[in-house]
C-alpha positions as CSV (number, residue, x, y, z in Angstrom):
1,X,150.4,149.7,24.8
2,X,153.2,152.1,25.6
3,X,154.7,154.3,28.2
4,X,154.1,157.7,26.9
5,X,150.3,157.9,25.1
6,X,150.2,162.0,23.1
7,X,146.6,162.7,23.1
8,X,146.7,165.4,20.2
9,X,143.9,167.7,20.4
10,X,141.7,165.7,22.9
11,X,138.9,168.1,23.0
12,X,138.4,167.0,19.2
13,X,137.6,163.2,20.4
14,X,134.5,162.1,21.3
15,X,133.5,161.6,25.1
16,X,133.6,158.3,25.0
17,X,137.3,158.1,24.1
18,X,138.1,160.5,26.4
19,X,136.3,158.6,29.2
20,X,138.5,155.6,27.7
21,X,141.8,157.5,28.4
22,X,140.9,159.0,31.4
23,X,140.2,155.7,32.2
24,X,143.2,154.5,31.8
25,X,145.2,157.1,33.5
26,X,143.4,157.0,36.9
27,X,143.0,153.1,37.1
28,X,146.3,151.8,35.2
29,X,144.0,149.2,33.0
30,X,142.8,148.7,29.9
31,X,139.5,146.5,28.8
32,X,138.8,145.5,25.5
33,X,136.4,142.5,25.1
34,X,135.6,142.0,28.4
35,X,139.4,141.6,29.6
36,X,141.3,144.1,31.6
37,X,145.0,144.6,30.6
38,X,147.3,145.8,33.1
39,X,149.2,148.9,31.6
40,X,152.6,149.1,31.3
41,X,154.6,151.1,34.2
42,X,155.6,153.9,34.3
43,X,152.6,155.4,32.5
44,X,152.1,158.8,31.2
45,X,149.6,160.9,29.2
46,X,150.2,164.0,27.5
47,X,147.6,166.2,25.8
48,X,147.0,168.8,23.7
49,X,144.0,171.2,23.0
50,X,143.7,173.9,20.1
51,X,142.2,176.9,22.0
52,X,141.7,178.7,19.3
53,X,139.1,176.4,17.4
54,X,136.5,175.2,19.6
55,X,133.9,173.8,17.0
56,X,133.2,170.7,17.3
57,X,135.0,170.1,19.9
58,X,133.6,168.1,23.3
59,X,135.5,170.2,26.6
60,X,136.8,168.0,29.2
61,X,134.5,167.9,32.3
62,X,135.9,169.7,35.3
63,X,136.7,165.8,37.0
64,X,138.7,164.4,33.9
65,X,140.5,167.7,33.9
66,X,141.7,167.4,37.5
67,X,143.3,164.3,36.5
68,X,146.1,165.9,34.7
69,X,148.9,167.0,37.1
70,X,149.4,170.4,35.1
71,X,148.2,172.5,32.2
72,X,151.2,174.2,30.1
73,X,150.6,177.0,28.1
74,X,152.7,177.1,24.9
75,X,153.3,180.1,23.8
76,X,155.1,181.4,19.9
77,X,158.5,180.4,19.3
78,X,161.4,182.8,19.3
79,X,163.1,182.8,16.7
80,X,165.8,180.3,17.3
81,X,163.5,178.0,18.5
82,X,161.8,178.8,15.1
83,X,164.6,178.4,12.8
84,X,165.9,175.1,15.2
85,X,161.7,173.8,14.0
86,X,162.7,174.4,10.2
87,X,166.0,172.8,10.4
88,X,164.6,169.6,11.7
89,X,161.0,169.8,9.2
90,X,162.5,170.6,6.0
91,X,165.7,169.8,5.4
92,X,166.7,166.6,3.6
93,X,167.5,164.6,6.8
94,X,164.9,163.8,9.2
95,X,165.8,163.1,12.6
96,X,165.1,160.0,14.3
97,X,164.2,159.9,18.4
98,X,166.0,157.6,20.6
99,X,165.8,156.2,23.4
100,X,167.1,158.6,26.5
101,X,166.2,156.3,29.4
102,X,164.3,153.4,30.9
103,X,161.0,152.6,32.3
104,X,163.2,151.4,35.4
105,X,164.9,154.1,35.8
106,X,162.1,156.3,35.4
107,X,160.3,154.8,38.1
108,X,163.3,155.2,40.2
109,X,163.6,158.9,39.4
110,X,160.1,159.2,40.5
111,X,160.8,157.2,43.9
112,X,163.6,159.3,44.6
113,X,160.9,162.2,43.9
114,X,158.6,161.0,47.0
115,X,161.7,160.7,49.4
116,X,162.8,164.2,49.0
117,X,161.4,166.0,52.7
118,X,159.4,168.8,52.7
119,X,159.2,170.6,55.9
120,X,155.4,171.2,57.9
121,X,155.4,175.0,57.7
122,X,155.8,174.4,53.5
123,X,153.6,171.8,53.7
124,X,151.0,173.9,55.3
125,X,151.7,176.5,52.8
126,X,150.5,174.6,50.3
127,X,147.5,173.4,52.0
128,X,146.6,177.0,52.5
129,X,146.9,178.2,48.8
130,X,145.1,174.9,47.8
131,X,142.2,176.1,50.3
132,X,142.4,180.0,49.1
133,X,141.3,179.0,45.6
134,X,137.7,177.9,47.5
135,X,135.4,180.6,47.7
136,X,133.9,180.0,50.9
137,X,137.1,179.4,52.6
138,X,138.0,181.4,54.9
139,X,141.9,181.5,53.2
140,X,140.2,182.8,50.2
141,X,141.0,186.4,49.0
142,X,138.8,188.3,47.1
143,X,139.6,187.7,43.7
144,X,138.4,183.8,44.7
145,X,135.3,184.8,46.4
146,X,134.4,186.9,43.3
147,X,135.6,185.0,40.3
148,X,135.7,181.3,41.1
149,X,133.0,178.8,41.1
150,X,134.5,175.4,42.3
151,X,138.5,175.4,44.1
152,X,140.6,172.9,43.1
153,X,140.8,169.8,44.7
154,X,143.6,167.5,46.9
155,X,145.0,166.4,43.3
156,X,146.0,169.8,43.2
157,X,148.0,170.0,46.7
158,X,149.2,166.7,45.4
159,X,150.9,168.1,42.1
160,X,152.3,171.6,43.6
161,X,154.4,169.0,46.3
162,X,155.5,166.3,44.3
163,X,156.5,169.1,41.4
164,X,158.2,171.1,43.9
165,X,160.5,168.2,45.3
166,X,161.4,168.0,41.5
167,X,162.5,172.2,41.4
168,X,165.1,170.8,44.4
169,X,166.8,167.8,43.4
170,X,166.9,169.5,40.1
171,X,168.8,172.3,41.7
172,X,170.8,170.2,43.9
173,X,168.9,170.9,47.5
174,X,167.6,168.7,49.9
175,X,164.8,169.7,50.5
176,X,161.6,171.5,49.0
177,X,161.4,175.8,49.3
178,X,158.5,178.3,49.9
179,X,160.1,179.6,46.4
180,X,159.3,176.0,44.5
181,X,155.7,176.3,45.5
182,X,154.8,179.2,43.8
183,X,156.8,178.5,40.4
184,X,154.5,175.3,40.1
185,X,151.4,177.0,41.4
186,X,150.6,177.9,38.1
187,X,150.4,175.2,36.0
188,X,149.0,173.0,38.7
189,X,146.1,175.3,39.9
190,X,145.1,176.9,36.3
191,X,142.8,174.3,35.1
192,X,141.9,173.7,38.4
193,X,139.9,176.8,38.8
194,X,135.9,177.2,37.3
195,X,134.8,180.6,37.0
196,X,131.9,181.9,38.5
197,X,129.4,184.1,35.5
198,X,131.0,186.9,36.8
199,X,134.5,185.5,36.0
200,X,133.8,184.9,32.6
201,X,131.9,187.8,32.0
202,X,135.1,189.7,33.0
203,X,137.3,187.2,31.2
204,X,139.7,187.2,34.1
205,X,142.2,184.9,33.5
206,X,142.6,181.6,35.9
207,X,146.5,182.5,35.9
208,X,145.7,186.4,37.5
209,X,143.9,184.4,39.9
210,X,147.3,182.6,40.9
211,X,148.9,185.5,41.1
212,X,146.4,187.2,43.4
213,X,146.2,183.9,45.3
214,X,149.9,184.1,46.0
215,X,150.2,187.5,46.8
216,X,147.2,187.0,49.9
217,X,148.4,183.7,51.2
218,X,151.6,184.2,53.6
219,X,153.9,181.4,54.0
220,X,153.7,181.4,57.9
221,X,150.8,181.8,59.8
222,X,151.5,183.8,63.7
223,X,149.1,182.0,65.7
C-alpha cells in the first residue's frame, strides 16, 4: 500500500482492475482473500490515458470517471522543459526523489483547505454553472442543450469549491473569488461532460463547452 498509487495508462487495464482501483478510491479499502484492508491516509490516485492509441484499450465508464476530481491535459514541452527532461534521462547521474512532506501534514494542508469560507453568492455561482452543463436545466445555454448528453454531477460542484479555496490560500486571501471558479472550471467539468451524437459528430470539444458555459452563467443573479 502507499499514499500516492500512478495508474499509467489506465484505459489499457482491464475493467476489472479498474473496478479494483476505483474501488479503492471511493471506499478507502482494499480486499484480497476475503479481508478488507484499511488504506493508508491521505490517499491519492493519479492516472494517465494515451489519447492517441485507443486499441485495445477498455474507456472508463462515465461513473468511474466522475470519481476523479480533474482531468489535466498535458500538452508538448517547451523547450526548456524539454532540455530540463534530457538532463535528468540521459546523463550519467540519475536523480533520486525524496521525500518533500508528510502524510500528517498533508492531511492538515487539506483540513486547512475545508476551513477556508466561501461566500453564498460564489457558492451559488458554482451551483449554477454545475446546473448549466444539464441540458434540460433551465441555467443551460445553448451550446449544452445542443451538445451534451448527461451534466456533470455534485462531485463536480464539489471539486470547482474545494480547488478554488486552494487558488486563495495559495495566493494569500481569505477567502475564495468569482475568478478561482472559472480557472478550475475546466479541469473539473471536462470529463464531466457526455456528448450528445450531435456533439461528436461536430467534434466540439468538452473544453469550448466550458468556455461557452462561463460566458452565459453570471455570477449574480437580480431577483
Amino acid at each position: 500500500f502507499a499514499n500516492l498509487i500512478l495508474a499509467d495508462e489506465i484505459n489499457r487495464a482491464t475493467p476489472k482492475t479498474q473496478s479494483a482501483i476505483l474501488e479503492a478510491m471511493q471506499e478507502k479499502n482494499v480486499s484480497v482473500s476475503h479481508h478488507t484492508h484499511r488504506l493508508p491516509q491521505p490517499f491519492f490516485v493519479m492516472a494517465t490515458q494515451n489519447p492517441l492509441e485507443m486499441e485495445g484499450t477498455y474507456p472508463l465508464p462515465e461513473a468511474q470517471l466522475d470519481r476523479f476530481q480533474f482531468k489535466i491535459n498535458v500538452v508538448s514541452p517547451e523547450v526548456d522543459e524539454l532540455v530540463e527532461i534530457l538532463d535528468r534521462t540521459t546523463g550519467a547521474k540519475v536523480p533520486a526523489p525524496g521525500k518533500v512532506v508528510t502524510g500528517k501534514r498533508v492531511l492538515e494542508m487539506q483540513q486547512l483547505v475545508r476551513r477556508v469560507p466561501v461566500a453564498g453568492p460564489v457558492k451559488e455561482y458554482i451551483a449554477r454553472l454545475t446546473l448549466a452543463s444539464h441540458p434540460d436545466s433551465p441555467h443551460a445555454p445553448s451550446v449544452t442543450r445542443r451538445f451534451v448528453r448527461y451534466g456533470a454531477s455534485p462531485r463536480a460542484a464539489q471539486s470547482m469549491i474545494l480547488a478554488a479555496k486552494v487558488l486563495a490560500l495559495r495566493d494569500g486571501r481569505p477567502n475564495v473569488a468569482f475568478a478561482d471558479v472559472r480557472k478550475v472550471a475546466y479541469p473539473s467539468l471536462r470529463h464531466r461532460l457526455i456528448l450528445s451524437f450531435e456533439g461528436q459528430a461536430e467534434g466540439i470539444a468538452p473544453d469550448e463547452i466550458v468556455r461557452q458555459m462561463i460566458e452565459a452563467v453570471p455570477e449574480a443573479v437580480t431577483v
